[in-house]
VOPAGU-2260 file (C-alpha; in pm, 1 decimal, decimal comma):
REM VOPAGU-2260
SITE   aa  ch    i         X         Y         Z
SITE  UNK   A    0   -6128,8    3447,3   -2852,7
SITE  UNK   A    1   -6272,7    3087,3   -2764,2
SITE  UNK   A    2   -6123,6    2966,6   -3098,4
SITE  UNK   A    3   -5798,7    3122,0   -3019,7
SITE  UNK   A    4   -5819,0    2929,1   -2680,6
SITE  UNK   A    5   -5893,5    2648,2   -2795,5
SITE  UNK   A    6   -5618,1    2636,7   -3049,2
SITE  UNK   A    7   -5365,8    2738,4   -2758,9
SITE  UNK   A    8   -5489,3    2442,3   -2523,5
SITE  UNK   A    9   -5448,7    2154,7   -2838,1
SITE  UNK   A   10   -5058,9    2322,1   -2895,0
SITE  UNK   A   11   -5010,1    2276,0   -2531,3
SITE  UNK   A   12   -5169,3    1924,0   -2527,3
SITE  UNK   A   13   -4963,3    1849,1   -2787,8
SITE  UNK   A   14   -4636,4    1944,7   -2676,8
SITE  UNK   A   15   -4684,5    1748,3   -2342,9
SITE  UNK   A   16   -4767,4    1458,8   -2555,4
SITE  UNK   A   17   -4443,7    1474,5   -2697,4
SITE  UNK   A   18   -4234,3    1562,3   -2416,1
SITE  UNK   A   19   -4364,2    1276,0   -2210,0
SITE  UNK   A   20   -4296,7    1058,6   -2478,0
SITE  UNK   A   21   -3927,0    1226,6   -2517,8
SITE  UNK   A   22   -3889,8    1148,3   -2174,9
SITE  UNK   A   23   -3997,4     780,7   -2137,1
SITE  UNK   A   24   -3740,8     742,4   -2429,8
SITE  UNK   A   25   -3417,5     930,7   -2255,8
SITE  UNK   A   26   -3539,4     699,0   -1904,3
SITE  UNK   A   27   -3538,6     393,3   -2141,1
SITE  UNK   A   28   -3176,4     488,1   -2295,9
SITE  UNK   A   29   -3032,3     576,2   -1960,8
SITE  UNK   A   30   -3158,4     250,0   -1840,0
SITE  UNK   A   31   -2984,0      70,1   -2173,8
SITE  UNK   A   32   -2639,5     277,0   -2098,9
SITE  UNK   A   33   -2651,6     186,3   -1664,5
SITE  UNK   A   34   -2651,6    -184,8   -1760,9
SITE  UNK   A   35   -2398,5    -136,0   -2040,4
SITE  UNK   A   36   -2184,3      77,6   -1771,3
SITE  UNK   A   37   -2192,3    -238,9   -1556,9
SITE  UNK   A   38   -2094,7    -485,6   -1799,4
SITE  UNK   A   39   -1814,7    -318,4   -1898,5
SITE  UNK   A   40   -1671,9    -191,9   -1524,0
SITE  UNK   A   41   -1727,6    -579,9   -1449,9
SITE  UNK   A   42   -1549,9    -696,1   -1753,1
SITE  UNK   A   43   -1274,6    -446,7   -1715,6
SITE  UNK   A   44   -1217,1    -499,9   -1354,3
SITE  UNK   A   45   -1144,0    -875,9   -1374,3
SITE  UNK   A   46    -950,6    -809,6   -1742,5
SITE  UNK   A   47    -738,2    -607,0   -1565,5
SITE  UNK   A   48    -667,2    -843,1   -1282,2
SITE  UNK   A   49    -581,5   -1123,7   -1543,3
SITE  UNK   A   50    -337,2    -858,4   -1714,4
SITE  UNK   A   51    -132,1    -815,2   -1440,4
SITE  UNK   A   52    -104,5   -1137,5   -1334,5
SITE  UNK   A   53      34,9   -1234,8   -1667,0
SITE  UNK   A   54     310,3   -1001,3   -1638,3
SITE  UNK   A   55     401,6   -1090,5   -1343,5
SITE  UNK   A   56     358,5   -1486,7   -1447,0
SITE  UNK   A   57     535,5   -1451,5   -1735,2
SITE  UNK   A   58     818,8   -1343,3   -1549,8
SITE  UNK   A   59     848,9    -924,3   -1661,4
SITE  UNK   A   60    1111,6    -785,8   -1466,7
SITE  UNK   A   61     985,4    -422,5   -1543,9
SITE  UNK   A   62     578,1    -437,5   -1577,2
SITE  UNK   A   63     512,4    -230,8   -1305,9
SITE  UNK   A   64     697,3      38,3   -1496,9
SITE  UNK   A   65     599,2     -69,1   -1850,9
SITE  UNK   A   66     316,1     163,4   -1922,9
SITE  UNK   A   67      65,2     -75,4   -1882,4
SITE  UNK   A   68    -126,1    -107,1   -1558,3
SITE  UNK   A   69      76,2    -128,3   -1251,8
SITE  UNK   A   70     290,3     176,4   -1132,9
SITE  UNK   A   71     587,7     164,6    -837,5
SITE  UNK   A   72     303,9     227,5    -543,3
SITE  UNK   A   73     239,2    -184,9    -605,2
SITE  UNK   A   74     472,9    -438,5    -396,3
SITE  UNK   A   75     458,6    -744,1    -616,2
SITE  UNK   A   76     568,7   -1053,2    -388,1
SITE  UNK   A   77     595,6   -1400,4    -586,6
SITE  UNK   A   78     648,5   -1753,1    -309,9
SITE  UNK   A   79     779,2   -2007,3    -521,6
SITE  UNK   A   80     837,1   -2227,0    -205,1
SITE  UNK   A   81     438,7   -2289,1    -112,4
SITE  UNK   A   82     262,3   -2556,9    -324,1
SITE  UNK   A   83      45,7   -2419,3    -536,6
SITE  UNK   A   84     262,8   -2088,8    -576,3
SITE  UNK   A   85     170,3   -1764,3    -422,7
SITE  UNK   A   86     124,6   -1437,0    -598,3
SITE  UNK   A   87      65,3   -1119,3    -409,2
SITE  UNK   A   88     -33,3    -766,8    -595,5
SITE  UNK   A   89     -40,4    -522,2    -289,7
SITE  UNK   A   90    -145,9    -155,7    -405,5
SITE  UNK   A   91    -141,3     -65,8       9,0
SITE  UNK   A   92    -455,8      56,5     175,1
SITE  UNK   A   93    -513,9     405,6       1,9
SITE  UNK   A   94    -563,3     488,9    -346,0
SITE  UNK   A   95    -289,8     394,9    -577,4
SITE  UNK   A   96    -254,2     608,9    -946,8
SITE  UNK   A   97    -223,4     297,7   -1168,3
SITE  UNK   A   98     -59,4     402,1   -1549,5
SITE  UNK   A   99    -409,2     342,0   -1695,6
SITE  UNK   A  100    -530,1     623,1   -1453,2
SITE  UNK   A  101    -790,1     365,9   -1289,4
SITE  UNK   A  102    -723,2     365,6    -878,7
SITE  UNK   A  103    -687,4      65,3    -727,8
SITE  UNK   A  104    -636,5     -50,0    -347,4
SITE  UNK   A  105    -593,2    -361,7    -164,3
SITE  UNK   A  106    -468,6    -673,5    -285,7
SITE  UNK   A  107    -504,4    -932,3    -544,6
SITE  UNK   A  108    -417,8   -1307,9    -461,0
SITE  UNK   A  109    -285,4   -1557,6    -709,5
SITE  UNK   A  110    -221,2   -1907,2    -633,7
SITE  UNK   A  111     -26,9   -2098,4    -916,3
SITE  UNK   A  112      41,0   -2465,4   -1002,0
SITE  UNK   A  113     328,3   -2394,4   -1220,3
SITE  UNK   A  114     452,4   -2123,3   -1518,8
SITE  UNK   A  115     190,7   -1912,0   -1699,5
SITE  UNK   A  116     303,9   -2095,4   -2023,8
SITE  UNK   A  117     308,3   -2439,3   -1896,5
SITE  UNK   A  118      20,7   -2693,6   -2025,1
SITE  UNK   A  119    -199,6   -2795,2   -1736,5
SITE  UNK   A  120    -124,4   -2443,6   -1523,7
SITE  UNK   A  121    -383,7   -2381,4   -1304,0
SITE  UNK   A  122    -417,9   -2009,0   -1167,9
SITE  UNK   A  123    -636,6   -1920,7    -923,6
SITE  UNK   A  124    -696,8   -1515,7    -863,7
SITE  UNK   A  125    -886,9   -1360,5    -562,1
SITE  UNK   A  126    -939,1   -1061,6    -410,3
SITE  UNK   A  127    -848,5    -905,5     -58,8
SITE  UNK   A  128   -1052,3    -572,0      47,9
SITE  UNK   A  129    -955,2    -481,9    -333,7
SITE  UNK   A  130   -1133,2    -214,9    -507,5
SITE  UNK   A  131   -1069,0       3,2    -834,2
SITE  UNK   A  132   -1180,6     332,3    -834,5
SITE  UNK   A  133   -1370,4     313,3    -474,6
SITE  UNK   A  134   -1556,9     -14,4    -655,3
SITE  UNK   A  135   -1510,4    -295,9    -418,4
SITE  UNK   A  136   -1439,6    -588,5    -654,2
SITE  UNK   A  137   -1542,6    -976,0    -510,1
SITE  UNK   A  138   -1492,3   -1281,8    -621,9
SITE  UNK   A  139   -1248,4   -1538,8    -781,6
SITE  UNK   A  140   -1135,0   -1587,6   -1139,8
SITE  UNK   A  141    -989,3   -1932,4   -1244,0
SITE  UNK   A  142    -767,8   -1976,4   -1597,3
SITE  UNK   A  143    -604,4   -2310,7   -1715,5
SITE  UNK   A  144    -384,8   -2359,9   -1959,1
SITE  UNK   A  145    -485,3   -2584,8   -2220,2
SITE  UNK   A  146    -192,6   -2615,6   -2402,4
SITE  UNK   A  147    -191,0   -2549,9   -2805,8
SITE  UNK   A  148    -473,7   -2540,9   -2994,8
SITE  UNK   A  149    -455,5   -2699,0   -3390,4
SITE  UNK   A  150    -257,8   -2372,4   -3498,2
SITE  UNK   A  151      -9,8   -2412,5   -3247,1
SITE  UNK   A  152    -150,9   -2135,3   -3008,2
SITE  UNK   A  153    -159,2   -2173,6   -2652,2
SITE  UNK   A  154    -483,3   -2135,0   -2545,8
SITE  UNK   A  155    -654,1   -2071,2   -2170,2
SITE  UNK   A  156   -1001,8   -2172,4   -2038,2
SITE  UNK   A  157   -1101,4   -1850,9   -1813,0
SITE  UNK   A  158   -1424,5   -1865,4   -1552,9
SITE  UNK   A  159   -1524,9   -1577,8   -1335,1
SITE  UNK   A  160   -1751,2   -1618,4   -1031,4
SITE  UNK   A  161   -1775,1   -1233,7    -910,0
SITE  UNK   A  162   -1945,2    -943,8    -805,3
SITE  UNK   A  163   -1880,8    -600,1    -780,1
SITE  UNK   A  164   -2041,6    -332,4    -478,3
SITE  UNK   A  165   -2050,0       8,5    -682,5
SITE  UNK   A  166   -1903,5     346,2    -512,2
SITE  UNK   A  167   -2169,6     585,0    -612,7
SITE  UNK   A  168   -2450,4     376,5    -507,0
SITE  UNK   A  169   -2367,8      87,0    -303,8
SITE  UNK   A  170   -2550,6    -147,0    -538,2
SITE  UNK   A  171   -2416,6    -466,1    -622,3
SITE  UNK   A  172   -2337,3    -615,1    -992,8
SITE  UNK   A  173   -2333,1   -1007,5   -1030,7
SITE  UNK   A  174   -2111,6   -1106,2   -1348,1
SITE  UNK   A  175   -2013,4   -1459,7   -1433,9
SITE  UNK   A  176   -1856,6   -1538,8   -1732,0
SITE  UNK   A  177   -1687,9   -1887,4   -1943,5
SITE  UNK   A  178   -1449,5   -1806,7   -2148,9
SITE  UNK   A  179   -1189,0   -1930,9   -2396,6
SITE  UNK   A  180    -859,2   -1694,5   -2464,0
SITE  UNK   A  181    -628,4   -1808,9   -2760,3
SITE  UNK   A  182    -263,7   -1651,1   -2753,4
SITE  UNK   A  183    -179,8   -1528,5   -3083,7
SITE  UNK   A  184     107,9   -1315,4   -3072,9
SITE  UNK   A  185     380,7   -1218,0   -2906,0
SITE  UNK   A  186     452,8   -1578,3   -2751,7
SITE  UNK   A  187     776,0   -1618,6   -2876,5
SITE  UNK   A  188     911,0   -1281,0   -2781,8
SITE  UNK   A  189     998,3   -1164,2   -2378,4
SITE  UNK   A  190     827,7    -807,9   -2473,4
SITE  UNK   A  191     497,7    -845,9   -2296,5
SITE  UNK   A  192     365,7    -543,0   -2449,0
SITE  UNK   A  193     336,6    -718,1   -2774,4
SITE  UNK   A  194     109,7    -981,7   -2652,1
SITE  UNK   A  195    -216,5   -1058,6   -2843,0
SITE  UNK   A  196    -504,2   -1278,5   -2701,4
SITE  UNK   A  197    -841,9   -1309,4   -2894,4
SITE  UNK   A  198   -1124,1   -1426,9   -2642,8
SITE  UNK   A  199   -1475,0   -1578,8   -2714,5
SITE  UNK   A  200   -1717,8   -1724,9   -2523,9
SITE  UNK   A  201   -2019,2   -1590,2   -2294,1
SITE  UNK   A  202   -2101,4   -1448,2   -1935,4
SITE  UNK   A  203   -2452,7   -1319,9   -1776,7
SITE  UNK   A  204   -2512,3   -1101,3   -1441,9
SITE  UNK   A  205   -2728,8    -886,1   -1275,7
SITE  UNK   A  206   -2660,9    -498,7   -1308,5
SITE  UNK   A  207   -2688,4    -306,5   -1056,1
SITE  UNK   A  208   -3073,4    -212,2   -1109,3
SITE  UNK   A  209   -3139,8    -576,8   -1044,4
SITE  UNK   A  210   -3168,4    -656,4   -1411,0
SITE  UNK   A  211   -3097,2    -988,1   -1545,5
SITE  UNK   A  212   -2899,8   -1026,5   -1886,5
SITE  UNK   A  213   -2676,5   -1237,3   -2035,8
SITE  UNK   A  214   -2380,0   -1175,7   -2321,9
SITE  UNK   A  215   -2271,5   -1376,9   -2625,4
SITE  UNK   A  216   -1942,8   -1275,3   -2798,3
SITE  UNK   A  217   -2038,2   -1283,7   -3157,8
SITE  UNK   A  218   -1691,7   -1169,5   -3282,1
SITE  UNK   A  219   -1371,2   -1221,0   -3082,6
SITE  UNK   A  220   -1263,6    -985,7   -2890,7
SITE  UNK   A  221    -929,7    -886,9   -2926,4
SITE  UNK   A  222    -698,7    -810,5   -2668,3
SITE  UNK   A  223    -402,4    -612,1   -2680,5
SITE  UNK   A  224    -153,2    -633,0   -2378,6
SITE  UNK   A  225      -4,9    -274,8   -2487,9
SITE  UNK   A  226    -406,5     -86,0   -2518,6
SITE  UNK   A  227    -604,7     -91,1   -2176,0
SITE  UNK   A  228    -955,8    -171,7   -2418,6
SITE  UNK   A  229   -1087,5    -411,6   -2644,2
SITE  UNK   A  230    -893,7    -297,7   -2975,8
SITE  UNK   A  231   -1192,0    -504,9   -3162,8
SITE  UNK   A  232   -1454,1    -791,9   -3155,2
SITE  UNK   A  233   -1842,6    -767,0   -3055,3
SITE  UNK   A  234   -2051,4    -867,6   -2782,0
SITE  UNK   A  235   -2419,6    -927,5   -2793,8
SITE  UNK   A  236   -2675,5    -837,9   -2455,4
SITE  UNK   A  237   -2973,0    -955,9   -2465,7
SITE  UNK   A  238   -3243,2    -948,4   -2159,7
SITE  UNK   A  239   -3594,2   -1105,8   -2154,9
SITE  UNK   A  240   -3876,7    -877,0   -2289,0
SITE  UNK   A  241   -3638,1    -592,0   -2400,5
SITE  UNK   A  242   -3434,4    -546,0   -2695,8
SITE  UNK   A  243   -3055,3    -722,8   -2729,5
SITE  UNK   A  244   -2790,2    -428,1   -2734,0
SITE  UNK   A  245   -2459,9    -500,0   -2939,3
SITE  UNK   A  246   -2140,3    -345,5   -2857,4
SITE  UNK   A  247   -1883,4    -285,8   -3139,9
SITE  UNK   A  248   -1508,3    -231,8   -3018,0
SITE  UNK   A  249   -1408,0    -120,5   -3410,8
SITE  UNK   A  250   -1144,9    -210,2   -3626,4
SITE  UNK   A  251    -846,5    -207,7   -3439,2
SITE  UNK   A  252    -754,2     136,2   -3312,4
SITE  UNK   A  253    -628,5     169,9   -2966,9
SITE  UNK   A  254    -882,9     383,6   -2794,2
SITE  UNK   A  255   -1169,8     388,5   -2538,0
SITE  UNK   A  256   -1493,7     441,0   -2836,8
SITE  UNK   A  257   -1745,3     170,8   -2893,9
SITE  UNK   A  258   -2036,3     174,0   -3110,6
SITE  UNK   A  259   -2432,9      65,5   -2976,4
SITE  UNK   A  260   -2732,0     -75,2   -3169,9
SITE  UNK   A  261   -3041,4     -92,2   -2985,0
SITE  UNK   A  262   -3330,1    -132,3   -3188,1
SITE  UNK   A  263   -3160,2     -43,7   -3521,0
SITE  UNK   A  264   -3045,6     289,6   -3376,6
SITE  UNK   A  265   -2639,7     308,3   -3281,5
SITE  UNK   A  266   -2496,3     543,7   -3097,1
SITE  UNK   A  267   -2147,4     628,9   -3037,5
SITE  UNK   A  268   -2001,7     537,4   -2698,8
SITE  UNK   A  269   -1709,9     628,0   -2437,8
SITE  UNK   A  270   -1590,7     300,4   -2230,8
């Protein structure tokens, strides 16, 4: 009977060995996801600003009803007359079902220097009581055009200075970024939908648990006007004392699944 006690007490031992270790892992990986969750609600939020801006800069008489972002609860209201221009994206002051089924209210303020495709454009985007999907988003976003690269692309410098106060929680996420987007088709067509940008360059923040990171694009992303995600292209995280997370957007297809490594483990992924 003592030997059968005995054996009892090591399985239990044992098994509470292992499921404290289980859970210190699942805490780690939630941890990994919460900051991954952040990045990509910041990088989406000011992605999607920049998108419909462009439409409306590039002077879509439709976009609001193109199937891209914007549906017909947004007034869009474009001065010409003020120096630098004034663009106006006004979603009202309750939720507004947006065509990529994100909810957005407020408004987003663009100042302009001169047309979207016009070397030396400066655009200037800010935020007023604007949130998407209860997330209050802060913050400005600046992009000049730099005119055409060697290959005859137009190409845009892109800074972000912003943060973003989370619904569920209230916590804040810091995310600046510098970044470089090249215009590689659809230029010489007036079908926005076809546009094609690929986009390089880095950003850092703090997530919303008050960790620091920063983020290297190691393969351009590339941005489809028509898909609301990252079609393709990589990013790399990587935090001091922890191991760097890379996020793979695949090989092209139109759709909200990413693959993660983190410490030579991957793990499929829903944006």
């Amino acid at each position: 009977m003592k030997r059968l006690f005995c054996f009892v007490l090591m399985v239990i031992t044992l098994l509470s060995v292992f499921t404290g270790c289980r859970k210190d892992k699942t805490e780690s990986e939630l941890a990994e996801f919460g900051l991954i969750k952040d990045n990509s609600l910041a990088e989406s939020s000011y992605d999607d600003a920049l998108t419909m801006t462009d439409g409306a800069l590039s002077g879509v008489q439709n976009f609001k009803s193109a199937g891209i972002i914007l549906s017909s609860c947004a007034t869009v209201t474009i001065d010409v007359i003020m120096d630098p221009h004034l663009l106006i994206i006004d979603f009202g002051t309750t939720n507004c079902l947006c065509n990529d089924q994100k909810e957005r209210r407020g408004k987003i303020l663009v100042s302009f220097t001169g047309a979207y495709r016009d070397s030396g454009t400066v655009i200037n985007i800010s935020f007023d009581d604007y949130f998407v999907n209860d997330n209050k988003v802060l913050g400005t976003k600046t992009v000049t055009n730099k005119g055409t690269n060697i290959d005859g692309n137009l190409w845009y410098s892109i800074l972000v200075n912003g943060s973003i106060v989370k619904a569920e929680t209230g916590d804040t996420i810091t995310w600046q970024s510098a970044r470089t987007r090249t215009w590689i088709e659809g230029e010489g067509t007036t079908v926005w939908s076809d546009d094609v940008y690929l986009i390089s360059g880095s950003a850092n923040g703090e997530s919303s648990s008050g960790e620091e990171y920063q983020v290297l694009i190691t393969n351009n992303l590339r941005r489809e006007i028509g898909c609301h995600h990252f079609v393709s292209g990589e990013l790399l995280i990587t935090r001091t004392n922890k191991p760097d997370i890379n996020v793979d957007f695949g090989n092209g297809d139109c759709d909200d699944q990413v693959t993660i490594t983190i410490n030579g483990v991957t793990y499929n992924y829903v944006i």
